[in-house]
C-alpha positions in Angstrom: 0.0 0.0 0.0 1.0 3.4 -1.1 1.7 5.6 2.4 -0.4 8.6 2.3 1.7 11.8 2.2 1.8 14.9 -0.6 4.7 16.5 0.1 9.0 16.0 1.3 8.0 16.7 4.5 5.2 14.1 5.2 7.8 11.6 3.3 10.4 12.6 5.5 8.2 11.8 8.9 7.2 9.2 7.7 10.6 7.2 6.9 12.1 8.1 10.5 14.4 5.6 10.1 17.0 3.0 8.9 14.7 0.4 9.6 11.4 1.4 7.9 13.2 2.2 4.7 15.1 -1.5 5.0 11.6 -2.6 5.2 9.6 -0.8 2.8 12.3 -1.2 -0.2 12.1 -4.9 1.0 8.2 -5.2 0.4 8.8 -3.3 -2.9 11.9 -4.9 -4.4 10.3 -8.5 -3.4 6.9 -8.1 -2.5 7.7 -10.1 0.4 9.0 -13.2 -0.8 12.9 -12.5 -1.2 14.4 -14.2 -4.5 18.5 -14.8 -4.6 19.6 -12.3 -6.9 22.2 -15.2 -8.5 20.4 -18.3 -8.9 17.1 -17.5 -8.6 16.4 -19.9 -5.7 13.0 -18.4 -3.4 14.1 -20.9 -0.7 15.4 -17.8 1.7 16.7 -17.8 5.5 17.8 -14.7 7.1 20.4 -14.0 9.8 21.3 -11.2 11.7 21.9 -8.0 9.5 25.5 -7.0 7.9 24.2 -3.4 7.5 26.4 -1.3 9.9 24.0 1.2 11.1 22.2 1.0 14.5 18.6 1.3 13.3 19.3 -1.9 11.8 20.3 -4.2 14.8 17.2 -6.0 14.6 16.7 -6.1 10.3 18.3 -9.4 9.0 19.9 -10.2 5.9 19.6 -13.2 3.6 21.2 -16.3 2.6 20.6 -18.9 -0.3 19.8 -22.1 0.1 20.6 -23.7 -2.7 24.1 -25.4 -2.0 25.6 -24.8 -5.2 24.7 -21.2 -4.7 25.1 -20.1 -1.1 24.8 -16.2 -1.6 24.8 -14.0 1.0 22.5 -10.7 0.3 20.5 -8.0 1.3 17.9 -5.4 0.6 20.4 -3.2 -1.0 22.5 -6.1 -3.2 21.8 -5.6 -7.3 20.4 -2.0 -6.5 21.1 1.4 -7.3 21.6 1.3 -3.5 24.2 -1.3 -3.3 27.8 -0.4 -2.1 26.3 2.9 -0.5 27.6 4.5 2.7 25.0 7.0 2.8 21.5 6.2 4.9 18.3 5.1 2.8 16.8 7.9 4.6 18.8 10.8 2.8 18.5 8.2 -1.0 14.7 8.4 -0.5 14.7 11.9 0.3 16.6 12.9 -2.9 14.8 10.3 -5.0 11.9 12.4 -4.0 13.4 15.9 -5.2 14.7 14.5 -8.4 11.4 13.1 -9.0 9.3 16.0 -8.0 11.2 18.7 -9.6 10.0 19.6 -12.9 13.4 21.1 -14.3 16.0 19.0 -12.0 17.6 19.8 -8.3 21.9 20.9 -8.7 24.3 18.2 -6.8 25.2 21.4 -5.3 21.7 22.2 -4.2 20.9 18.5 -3.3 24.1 18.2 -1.3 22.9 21.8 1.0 19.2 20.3 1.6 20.1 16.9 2.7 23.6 17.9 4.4 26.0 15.7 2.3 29.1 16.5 0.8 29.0 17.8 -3.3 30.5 14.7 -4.4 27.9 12.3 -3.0 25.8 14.6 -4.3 26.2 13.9 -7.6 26.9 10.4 -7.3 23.5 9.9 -5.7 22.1 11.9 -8.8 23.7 9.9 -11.6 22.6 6.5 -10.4 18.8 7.8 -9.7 19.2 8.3 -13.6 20.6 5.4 -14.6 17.6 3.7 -12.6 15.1 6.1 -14.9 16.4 4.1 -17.8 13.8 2.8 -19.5 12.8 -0.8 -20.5 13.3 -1.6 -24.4 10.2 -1.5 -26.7 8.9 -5.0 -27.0 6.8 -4.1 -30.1 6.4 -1.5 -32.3 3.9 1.3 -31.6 1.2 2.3 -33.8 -0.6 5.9 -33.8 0.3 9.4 -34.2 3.8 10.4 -33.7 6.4 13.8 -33.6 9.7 13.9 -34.5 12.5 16.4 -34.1 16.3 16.7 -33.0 18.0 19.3 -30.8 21.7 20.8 -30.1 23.0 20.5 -26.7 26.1 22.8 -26.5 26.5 26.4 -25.8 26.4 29.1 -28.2 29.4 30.7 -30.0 28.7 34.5 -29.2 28.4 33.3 -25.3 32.2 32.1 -25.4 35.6 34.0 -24.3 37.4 34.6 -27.0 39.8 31.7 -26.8 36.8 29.2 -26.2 35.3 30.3 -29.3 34.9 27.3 -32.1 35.6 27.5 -35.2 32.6 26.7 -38.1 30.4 25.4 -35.3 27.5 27.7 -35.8 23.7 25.6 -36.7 23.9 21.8 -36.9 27.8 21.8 -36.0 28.3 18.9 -33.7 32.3 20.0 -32.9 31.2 21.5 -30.2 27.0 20.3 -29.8 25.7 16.9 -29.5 22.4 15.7 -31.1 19.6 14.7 -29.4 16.8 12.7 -31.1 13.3 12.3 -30.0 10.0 10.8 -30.5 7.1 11.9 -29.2 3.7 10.1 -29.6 1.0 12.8 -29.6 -0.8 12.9 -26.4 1.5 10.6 -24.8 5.1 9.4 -24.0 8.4 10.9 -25.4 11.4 8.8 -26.3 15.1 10.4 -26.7 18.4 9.3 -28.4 21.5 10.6 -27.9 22.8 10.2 -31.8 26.4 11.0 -33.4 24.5 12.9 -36.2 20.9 14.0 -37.5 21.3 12.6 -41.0 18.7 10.1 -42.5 20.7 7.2 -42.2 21.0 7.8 -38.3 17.9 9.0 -37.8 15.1 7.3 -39.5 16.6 3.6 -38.7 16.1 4.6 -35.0 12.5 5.4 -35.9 11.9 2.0 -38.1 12.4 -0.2 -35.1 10.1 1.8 -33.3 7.0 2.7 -35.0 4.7 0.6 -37.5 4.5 1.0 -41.0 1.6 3.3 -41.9 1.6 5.1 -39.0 1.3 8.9 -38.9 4.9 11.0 -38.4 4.9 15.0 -38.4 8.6 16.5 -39.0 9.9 19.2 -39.8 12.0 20.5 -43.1 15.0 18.7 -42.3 16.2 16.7 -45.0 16.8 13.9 -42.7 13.6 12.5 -42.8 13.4 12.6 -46.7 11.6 9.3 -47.8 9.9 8.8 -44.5 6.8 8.6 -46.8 7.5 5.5 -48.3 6.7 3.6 -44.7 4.3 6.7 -43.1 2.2 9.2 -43.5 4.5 12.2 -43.5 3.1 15.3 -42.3 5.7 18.4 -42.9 5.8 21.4 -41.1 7.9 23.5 -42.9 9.5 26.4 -40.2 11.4 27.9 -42.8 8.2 29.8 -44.6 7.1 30.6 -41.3 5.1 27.3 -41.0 3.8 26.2 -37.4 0.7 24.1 -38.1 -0.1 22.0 -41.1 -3.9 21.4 -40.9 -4.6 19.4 -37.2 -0.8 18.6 -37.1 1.9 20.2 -35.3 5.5 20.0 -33.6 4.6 21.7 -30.7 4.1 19.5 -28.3 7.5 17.5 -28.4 9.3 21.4 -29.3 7.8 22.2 -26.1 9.6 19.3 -24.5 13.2 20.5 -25.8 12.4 23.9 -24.1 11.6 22.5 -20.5 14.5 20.0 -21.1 17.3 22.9 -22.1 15.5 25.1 -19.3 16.7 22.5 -16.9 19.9 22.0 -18.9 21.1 25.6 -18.9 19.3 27.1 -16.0 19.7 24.3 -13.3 23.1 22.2 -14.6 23.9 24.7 -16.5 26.7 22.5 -18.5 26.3 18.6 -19.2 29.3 16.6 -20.8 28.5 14.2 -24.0 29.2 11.2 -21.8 26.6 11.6 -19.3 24.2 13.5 -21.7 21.8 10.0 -22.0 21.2 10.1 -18.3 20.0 13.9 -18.3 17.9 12.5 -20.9 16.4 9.6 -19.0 16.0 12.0 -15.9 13.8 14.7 -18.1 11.8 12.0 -19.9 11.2 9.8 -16.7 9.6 13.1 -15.5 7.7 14.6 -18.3 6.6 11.0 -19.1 4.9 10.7 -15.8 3.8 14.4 -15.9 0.0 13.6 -15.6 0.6 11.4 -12.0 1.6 12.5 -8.4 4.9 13.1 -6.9 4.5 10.4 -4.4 3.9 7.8 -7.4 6.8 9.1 -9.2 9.0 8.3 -6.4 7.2 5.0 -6.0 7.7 3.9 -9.4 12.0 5.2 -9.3 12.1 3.0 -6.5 10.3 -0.2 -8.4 12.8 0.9 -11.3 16.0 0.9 -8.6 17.3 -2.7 -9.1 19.4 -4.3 -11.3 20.5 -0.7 -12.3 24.0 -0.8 -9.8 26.6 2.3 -11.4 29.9 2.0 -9.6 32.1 5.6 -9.2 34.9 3.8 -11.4 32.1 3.3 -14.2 30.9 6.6 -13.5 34.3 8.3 -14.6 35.6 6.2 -17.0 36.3 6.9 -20.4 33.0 6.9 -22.4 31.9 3.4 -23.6 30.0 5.1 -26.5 32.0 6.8 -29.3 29.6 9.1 -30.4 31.9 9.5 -33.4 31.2 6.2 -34.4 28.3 4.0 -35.3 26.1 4.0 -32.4 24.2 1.1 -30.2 20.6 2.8 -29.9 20.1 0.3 -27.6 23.1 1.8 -25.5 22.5 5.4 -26.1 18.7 5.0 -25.6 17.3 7.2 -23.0 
């Protein structure tokens, strides 16, 4: 059962401690019937607790009982959570923010509400996005959809002098990466992180995603030339001054760029390439849930927590994805 509270405060009363979080992210993660996150095996004991924090001298951990198996685990193993020094109390507290705040909270600012240093901060940030990452498209979706692409990057005339970048004004991507999206009208938006926004790297993403016959609206870009051969192609054409063609429109998912660069310039104010796809899942977990409560928001990022474990060292490595290369959508997917 969902506990009744509205607002941080009322969440924050209401998870007092260590042990009611242990407890709660229990009955969520397993519904009360812990599974071995190795083997599978439901046949569960528990002994006394491994979590070193008072609250939880009377919580107990788990052990497998399958022989060949034997692992030993706990509420946090295979979880966003997993490896953390820092109290569930202050995760589901910033889970919370993240979730609630239509344009994104700063680590900075996240760090000053909850009392923890900057760094934590922004660990704690980055692997509540990777847990907004959302699950692959089983089968293609039929209906009506928009598409469009955006530039994340700053602008030219904004730069010192010896910052400034050469030819990069427009669709340069020296200094700008692509974004992709899709955006079925009415409901959820979908956005790629691409190396380019040419036909070849665009429409591919948007063949294993939408049916044959179903409606697209674009705009002039010459990337989605010979979308008409699969859809219905409905162009909006910007350059004459063109906003609405008939019933269709780009407005809704333009209006989605703007909240997402809002929070981009005005919140994070700079986001590297590498970790660009996680901004992307944080902005689309939110907008995507824009028409249900805050409290289910946070419910659902908690449901969405396991089996989503990012390490520091995998947090600053070197990128996996070369976005100079030929891209995994699968990997780059938001």
């Amino acid at each position: 059962m969902i506990p009744q509270f509205s607002n941080l405060l009322e969440l924050q009363k209401y998870f007092n401690n260590e042990l009611v979080c242990a407890k709660y992210l229990e009955q969520k993660k397993w519904n009360g019937k812990p599974v071995c996150p190795d083997c599978g095996c439901e046949k569960i004991y528990r002994f006394k607790t491994r979590l070193r924090h008072p609250e939880l001298k009377d919580y107990k951990d788990f052990i497998c009982s399958n022989k060949e198996c034997k692992k030993i685990f706990s509420v946090l193993t295979d979880s966003i959570f997993e490896g953390s020094k820092i109290s569930l109390q202050v995760w589901f507290s910033a889970m919370y923010l993240i979730s609630a705040h239509k344009k994104g909270i700063s680590s900075h600012q996240l760090a000053s509400d909850l009392g923890i240093t900057q760094k934590s901060s922004w660990f704690i940030l980055h692997r509540i996005r990777c847990s907004y990452e959302p699950k692959p498209i089983e089968e293609k979706i039929d209906g009506l959809f928009q598409a469009d692409e955006t530039f994340i990057g700053g602008k030219n005339k904004n730069r010192h002098a010896h910052k400034k970048v050469d030819a990069s004004q427009g669709r340069s991507t020296k200094d700008k990466t692509p974004v992709f999206g899709l955006q079925q009208t009415g409901g959820d938006i979908h956005t790629f992180v691409v190396k380019n926004t040419k036909a070849e790297t665009l429409q591919p993403i948007i063949k294993s995603m939408i049916k044959s016959g179903a409606i697209i609206v674009t705009d002039e870009w010459n990337g989605y030339n010979g979308l008409s051969k699969d859809y219905g192609h409905i162009l909006v054409n910007h350059n004459e001054k063109q906003y609405v063609n008939g019933a269709f429109s780009n407005n809704a998912i333009e209006g989605y760029w703007s909240l997402f660069k809002r929070g981009i310039f005005g919140i994070y104010h700079w986001v590297s390439a590498k970790h660009l796809h996680r901004y992307c899942n944080e902005f689309s977990y939110r907008y995507n849930r824009r028409k249900i409560s805050d409290i289910n928001k946070f419910e659902l990022a908690l449901l969405q927590s396991n089996n989503k474990r990012l390490t520091y060292n995998q947090l600053i490595a070197k990128p996996v994805v070369d976005l100079t290369e030929d891209v995994d959508y699968d990997v780059v997917q938001d």
